[in-house]
C-alpha positions as MATLAB code, in Angstrom:
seq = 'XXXXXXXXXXXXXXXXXXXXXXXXXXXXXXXXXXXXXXXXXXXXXXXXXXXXXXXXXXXXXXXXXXXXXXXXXXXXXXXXXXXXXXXXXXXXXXXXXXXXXXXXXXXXXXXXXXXXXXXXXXXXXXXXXXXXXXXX';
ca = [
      38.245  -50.902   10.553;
      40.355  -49.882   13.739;
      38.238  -50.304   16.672;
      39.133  -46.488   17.951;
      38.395  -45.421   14.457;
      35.257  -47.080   14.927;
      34.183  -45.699   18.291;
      35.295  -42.039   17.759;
      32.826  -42.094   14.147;
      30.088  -43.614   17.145;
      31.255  -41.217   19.472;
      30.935  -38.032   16.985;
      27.706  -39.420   15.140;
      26.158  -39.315   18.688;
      27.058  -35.292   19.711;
      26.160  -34.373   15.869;
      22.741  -35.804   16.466;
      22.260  -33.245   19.628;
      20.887  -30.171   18.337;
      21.334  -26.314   19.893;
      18.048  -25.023   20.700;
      15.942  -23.677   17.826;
      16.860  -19.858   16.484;
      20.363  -19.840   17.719;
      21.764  -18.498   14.828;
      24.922  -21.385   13.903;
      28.029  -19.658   12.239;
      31.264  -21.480   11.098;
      33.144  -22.650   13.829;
      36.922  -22.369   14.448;
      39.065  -24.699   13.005;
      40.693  -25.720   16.310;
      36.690  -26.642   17.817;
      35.661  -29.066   15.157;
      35.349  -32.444   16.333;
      38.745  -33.647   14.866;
      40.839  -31.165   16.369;
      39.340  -31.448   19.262;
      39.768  -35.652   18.859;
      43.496  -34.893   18.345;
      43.862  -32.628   20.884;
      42.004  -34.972   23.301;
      45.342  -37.438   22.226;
      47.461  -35.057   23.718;
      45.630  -34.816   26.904;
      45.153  -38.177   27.071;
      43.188  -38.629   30.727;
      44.163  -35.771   32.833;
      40.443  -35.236   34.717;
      41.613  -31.861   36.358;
      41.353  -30.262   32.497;
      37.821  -31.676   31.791;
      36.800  -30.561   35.499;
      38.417  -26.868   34.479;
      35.996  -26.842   31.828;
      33.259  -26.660   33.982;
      31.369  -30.257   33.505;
      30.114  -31.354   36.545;
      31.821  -33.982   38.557;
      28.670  -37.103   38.419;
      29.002  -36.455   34.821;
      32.681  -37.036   34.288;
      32.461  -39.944   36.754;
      29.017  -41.278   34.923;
      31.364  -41.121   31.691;
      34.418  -42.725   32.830;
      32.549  -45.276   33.921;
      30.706  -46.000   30.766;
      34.464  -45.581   28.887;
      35.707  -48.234   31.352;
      33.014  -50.367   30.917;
      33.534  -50.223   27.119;
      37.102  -50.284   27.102;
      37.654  -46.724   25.709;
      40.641  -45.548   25.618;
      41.760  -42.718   28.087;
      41.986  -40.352   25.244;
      38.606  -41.252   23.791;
      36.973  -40.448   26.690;
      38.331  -37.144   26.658;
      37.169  -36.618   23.164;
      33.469  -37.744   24.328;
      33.671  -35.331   27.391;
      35.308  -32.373   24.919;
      32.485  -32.825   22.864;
      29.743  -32.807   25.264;
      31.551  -29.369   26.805;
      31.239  -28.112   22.973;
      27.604  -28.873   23.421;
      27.290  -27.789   26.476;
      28.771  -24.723   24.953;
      27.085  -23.987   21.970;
      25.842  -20.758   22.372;
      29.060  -19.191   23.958;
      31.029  -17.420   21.806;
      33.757  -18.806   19.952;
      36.618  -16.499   21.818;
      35.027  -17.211   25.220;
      35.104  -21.484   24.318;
      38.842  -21.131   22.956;
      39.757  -19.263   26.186;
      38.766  -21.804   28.498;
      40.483  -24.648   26.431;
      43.486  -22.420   26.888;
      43.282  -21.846   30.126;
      42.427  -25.328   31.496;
      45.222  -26.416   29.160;
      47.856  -23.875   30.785;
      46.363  -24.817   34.382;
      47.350  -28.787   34.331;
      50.723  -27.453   32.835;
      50.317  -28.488   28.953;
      51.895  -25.351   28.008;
      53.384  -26.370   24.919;
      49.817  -28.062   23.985;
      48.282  -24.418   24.519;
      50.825  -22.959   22.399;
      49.749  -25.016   19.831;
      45.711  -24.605   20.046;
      46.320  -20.924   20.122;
      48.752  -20.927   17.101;
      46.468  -22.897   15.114;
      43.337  -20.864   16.302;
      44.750  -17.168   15.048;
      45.638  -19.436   11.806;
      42.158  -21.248   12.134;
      43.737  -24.301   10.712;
      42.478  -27.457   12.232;
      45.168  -29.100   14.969;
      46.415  -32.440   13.207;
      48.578  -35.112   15.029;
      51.562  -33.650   13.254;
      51.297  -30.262   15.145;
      52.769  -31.763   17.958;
      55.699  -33.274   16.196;
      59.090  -32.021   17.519;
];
């Protein structure tokens, strides 16, 4: 097995353990939050800090977790997936516009326009965002 395959299943078997407190009511989430899209959309972002700062995690976390990524040898995009997922946790009782919104917006702040474009395309389609999206 590919060792990036490998830590991303660790990775994402880790955040689906944490659980939202009990009696928030869950409801489907949008294609363009579940942990893959988010995990290719963390590819595309690669390790620009500013956007995970945008989103509002707080600065000894991000530096706690780039740490621990170093330490491991993570990939740079890896260790955006881990942070996008703990911001989804974070998250979880926002709702679903509000969380899609700030991905946009932190997106369009570091200047990954075209990246945007594509999250918000595939949200109003709520398709999932696949590596090919970003194809030219």
């Amino acid at each position: 097995m590919d060792t990036n395959i490998a830590i991303v299943d660790t990775v994402n078997k880790s955040y689906r353990a944490m659980e939202v407190p009990t009696g928030t009511k869950v409801r489907p989430e949008p294609a363009v939050l579940t942990d893959n899209s988010l995990h290719t959309l963390a590819k595309e972002i690669d390790s620009d800090l500013r956007f995970i700062m945008l989103l509002c995690i707080p600065t000894t976390r991000i530096i706690q977790m780039k740490d621990d990524a170093e330490n491991n040898g993570w990939p740079p995009s890896l260790l955006t997936h881990q942070m996008l997922l703990e911001w989804k946790v974070a998250r979880a009782t926002a709702k679903d516009k509000d969380k899609v919104a700030d991905i946009e917006k932190a997106l369009r702040e570091v200047g990954k326009h075209e990246v945007a474009d594509v999250f918000i395309d595939r949200h109003r389609q709520n398709i999932d965002i696949t590596p090919d999206a970003f194809q030219s």
